[in-house]
MOPAC internal coordinates of N, CA, C and O (Angstrom, degrees):
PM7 1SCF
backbone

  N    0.0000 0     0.00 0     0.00 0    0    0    0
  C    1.4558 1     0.00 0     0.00 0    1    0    0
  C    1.5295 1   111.26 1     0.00 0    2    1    0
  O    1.2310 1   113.17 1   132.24 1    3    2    1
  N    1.0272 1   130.52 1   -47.76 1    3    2    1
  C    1.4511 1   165.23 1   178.72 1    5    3    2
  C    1.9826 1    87.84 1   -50.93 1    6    5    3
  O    1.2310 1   118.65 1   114.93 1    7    6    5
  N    1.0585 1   120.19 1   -65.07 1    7    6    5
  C    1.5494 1   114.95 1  -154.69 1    9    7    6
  C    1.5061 1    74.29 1   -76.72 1   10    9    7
  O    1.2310 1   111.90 1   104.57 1   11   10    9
  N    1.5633 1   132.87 1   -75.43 1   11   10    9
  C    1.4628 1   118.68 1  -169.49 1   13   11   10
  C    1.2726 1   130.80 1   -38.37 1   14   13   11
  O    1.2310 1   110.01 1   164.76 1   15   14   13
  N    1.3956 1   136.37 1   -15.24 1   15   14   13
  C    1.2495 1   132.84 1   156.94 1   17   15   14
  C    1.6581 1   112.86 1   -78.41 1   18   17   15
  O    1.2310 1   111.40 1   149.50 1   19   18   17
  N    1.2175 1   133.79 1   -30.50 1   19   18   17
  C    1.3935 1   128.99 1   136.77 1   21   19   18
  C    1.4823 1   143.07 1    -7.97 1   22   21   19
  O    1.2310 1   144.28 1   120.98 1   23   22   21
  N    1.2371 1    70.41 1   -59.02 1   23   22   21
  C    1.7660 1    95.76 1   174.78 1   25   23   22
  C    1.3352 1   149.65 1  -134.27 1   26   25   23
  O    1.2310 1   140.51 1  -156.08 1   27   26   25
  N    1.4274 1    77.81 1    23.92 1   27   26   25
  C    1.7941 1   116.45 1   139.38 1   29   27   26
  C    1.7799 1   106.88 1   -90.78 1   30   29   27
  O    1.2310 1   120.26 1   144.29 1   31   30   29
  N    1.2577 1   117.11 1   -35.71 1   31   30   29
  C    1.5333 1    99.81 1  -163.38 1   33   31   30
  C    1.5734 1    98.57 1   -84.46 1   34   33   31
  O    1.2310 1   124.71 1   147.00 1   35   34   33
  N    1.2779 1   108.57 1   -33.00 1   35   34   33
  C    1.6064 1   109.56 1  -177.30 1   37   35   34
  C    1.9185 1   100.65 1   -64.62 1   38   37   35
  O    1.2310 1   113.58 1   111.45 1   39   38   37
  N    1.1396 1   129.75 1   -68.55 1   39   38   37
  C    1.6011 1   113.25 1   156.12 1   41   39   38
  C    1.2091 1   124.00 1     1.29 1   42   41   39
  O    1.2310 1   119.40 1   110.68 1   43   42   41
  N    1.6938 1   118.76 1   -69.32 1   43   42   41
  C    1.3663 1   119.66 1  -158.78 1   45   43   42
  C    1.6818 1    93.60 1  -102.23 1   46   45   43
  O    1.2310 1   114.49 1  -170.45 1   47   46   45
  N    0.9721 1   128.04 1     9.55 1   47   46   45
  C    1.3160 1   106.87 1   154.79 1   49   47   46
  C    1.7579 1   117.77 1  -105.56 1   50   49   47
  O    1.2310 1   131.32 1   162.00 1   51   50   49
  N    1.7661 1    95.75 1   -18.00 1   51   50   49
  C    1.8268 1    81.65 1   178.96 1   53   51   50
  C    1.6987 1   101.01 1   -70.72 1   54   53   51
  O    1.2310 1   121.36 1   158.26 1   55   54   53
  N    1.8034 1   115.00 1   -21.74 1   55   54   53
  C    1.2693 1   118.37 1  -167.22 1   57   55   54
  C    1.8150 1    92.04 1   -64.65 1   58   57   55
  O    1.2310 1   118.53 1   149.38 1   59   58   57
  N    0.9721 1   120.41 1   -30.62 1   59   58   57
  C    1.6002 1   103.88 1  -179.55 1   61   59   58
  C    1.4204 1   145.45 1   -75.83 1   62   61   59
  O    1.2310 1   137.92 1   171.82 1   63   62   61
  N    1.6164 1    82.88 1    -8.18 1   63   62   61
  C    2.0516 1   113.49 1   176.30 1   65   63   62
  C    1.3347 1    90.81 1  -111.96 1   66   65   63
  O    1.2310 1   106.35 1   161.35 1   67   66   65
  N    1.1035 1   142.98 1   -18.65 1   67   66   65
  C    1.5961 1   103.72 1   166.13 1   69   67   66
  C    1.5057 1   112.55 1   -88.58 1   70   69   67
  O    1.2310 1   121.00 1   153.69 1   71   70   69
  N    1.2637 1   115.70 1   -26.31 1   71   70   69
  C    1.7898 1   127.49 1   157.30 1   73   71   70
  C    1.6308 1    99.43 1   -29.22 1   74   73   71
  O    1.2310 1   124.44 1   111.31 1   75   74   73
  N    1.4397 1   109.08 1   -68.69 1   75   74   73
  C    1.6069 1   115.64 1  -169.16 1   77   75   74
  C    1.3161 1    96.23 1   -60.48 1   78   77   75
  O    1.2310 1   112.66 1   155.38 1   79   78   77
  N    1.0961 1   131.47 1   -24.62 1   79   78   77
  C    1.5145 1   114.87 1  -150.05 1   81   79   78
  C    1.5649 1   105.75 1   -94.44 1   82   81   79
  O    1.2310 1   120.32 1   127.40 1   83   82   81
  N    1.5249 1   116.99 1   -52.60 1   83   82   81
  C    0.8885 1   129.76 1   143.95 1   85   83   82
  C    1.8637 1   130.69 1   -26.01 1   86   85   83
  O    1.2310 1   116.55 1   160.74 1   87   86   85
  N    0.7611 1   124.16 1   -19.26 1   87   86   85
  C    1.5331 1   144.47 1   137.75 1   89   87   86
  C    1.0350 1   123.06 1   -72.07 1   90   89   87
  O    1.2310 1   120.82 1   141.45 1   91   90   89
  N    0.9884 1   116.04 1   -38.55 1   91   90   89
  C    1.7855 1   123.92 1   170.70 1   93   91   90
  C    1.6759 1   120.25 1   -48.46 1   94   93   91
  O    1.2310 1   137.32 1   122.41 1   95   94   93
  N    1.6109 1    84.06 1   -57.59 1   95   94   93
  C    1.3277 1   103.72 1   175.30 1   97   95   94
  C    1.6149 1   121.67 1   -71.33 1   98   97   95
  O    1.2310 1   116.49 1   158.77 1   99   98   97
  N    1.5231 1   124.29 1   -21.23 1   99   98   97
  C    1.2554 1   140.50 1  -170.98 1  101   99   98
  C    1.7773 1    87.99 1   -78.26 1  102  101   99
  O    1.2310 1   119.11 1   151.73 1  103  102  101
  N    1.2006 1   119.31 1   -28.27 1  103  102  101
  C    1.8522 1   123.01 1  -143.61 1  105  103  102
  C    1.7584 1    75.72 1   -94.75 1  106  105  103
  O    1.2310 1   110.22 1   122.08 1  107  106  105
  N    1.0087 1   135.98 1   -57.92 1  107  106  105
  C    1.5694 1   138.51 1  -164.98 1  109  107  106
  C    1.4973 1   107.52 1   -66.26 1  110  109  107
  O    1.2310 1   121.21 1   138.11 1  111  110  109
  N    1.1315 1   115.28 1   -41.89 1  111  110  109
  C    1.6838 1   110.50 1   164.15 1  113  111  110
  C    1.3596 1   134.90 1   -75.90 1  114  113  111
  O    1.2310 1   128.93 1   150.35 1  115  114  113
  N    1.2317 1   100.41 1   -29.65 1  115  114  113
  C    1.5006 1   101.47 1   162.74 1  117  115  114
  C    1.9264 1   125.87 1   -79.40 1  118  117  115
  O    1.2310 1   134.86 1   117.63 1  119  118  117
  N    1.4199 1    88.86 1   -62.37 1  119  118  117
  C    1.3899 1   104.01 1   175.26 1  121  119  118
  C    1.4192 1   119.69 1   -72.44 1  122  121  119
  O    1.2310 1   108.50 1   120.87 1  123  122  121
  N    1.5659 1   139.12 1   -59.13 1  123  122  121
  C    1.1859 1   121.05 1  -162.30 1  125  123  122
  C    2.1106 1   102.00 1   -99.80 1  126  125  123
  O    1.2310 1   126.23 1  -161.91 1  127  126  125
  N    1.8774 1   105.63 1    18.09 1  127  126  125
  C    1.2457 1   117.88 1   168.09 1  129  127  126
  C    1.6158 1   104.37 1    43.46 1  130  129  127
  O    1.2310 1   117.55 1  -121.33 1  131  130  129
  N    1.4431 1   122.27 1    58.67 1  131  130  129
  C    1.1368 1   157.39 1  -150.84 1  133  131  130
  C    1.6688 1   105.35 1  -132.12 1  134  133  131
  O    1.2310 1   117.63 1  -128.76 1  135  134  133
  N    1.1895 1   122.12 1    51.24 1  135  134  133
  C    1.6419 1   103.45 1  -174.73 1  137  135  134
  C    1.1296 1   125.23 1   -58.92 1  138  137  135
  O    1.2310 1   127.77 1   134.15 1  139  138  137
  N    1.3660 1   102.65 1   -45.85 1  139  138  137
  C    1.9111 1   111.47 1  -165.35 1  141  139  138
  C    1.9009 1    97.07 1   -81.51 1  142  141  139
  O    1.2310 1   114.03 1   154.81 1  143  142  141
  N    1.2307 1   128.90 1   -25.19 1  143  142  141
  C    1.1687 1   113.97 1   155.32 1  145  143  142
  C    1.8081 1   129.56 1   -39.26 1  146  145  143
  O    1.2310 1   137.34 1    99.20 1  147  146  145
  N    1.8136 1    84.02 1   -80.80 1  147  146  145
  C    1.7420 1    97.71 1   158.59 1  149  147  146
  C    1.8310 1   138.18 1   -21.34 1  150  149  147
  O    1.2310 1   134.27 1   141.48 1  151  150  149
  N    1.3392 1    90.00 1   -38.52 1  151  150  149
  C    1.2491 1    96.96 1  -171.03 1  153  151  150
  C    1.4435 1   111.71 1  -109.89 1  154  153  151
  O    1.2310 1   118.28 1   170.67 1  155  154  153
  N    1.3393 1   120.88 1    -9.33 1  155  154  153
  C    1.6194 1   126.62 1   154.07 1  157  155  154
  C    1.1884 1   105.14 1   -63.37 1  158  157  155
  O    1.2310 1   120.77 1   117.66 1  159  158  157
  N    1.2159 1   116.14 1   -62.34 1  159  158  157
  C    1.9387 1   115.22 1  -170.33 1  161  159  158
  C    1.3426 1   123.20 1   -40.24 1  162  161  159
  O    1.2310 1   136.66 1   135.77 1  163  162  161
  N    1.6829 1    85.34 1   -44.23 1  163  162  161
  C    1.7892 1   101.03 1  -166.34 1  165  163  162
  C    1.3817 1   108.21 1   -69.49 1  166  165  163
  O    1.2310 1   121.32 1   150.94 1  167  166  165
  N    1.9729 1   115.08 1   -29.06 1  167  166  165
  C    1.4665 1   113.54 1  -176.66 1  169  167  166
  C    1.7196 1   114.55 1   -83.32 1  170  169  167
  O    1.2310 1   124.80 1   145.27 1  171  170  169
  N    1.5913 1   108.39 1   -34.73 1  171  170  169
  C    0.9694 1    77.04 1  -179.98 1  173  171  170
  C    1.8783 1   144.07 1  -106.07 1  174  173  171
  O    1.2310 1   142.58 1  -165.45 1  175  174  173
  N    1.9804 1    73.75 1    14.55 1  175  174  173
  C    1.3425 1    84.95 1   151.41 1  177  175  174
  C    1.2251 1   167.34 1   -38.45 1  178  177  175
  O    1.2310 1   137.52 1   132.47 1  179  178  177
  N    1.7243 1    83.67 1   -47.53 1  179  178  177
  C    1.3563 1   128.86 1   161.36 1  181  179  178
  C    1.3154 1   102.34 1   -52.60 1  182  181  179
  O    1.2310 1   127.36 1    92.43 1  183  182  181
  N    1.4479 1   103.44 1   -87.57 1  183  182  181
  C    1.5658 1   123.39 1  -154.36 1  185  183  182
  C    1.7519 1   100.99 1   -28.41 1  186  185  183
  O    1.2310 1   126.83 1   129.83 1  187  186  185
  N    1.8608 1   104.47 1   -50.17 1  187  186  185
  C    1.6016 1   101.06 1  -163.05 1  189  187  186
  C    1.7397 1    97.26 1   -72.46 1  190  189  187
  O    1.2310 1   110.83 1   138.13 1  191  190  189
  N    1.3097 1   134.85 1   -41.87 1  191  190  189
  C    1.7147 1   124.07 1  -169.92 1  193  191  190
  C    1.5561 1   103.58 1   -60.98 1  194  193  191
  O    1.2310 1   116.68 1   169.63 1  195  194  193
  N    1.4081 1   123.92 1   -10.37 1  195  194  193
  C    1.2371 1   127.03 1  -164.31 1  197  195  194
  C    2.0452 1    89.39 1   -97.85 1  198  197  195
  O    1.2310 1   120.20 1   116.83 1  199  198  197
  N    1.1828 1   117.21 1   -63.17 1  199  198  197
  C    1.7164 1   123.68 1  -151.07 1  201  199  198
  C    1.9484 1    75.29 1   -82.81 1  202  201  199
  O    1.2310 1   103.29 1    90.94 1  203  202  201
  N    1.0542 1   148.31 1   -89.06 1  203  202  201
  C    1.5373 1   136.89 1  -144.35 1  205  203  202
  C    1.2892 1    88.88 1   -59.80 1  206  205  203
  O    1.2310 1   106.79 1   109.53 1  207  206  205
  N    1.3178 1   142.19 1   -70.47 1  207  206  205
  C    1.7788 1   107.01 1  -170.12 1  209  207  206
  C    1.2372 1   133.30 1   -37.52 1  210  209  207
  O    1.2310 1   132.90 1   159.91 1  211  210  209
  N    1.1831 1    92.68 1   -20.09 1  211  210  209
  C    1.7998 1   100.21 1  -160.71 1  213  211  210
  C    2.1512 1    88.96 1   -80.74 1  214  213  211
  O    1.2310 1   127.32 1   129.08 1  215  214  213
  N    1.0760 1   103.51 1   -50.92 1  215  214  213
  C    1.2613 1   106.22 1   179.11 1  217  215  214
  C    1.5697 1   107.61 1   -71.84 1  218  217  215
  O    1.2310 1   111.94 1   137.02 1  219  218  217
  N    0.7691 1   132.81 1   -42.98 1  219  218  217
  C    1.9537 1   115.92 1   163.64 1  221  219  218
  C    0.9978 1   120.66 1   -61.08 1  222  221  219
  O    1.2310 1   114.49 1   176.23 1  223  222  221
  N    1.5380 1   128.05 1    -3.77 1  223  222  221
  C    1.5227 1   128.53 1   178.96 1  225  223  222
  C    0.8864 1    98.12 1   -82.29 1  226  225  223
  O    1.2310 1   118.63 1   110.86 1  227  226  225
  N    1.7088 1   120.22 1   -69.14 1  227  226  225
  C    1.6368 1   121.71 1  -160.86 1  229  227  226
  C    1.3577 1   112.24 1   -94.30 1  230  229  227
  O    1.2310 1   121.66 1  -160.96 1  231  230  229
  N    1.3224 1   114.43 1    19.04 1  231  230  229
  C    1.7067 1   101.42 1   158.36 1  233  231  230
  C    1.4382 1   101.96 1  -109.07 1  234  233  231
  O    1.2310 1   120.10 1   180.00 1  235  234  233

């Protein structure tokens, strides 16, 4: 029970930096009219909240 509340909180907090981050990247495309910036951030943002959860789950 103990490790599952872990990793639920680690979830909703990486879910809150890629939230930020993802804004980050929204702020560079709009505002500093930055696409290929914008759209690196936003991917590989992704890519890592997607591949390290997956590896903090099942280890």
């Amino acid at each position: 029970m103990q490790n599952f509340i872990y990793d639920l909180l680690f979830i909703l907090i990486s879910l809150y930096v890629l939230i930020k981050t993802i804004y980050y990247g929204l702020y560079e495309i709009k505002e500093n009219d930055n696409k290929t910036g914008g759209i690196v951030v936003i991917s590989f943002s992704v890519i890592v909240f997607i591949f390290f959860n997956i590896v903090i789950l099942f280890t």
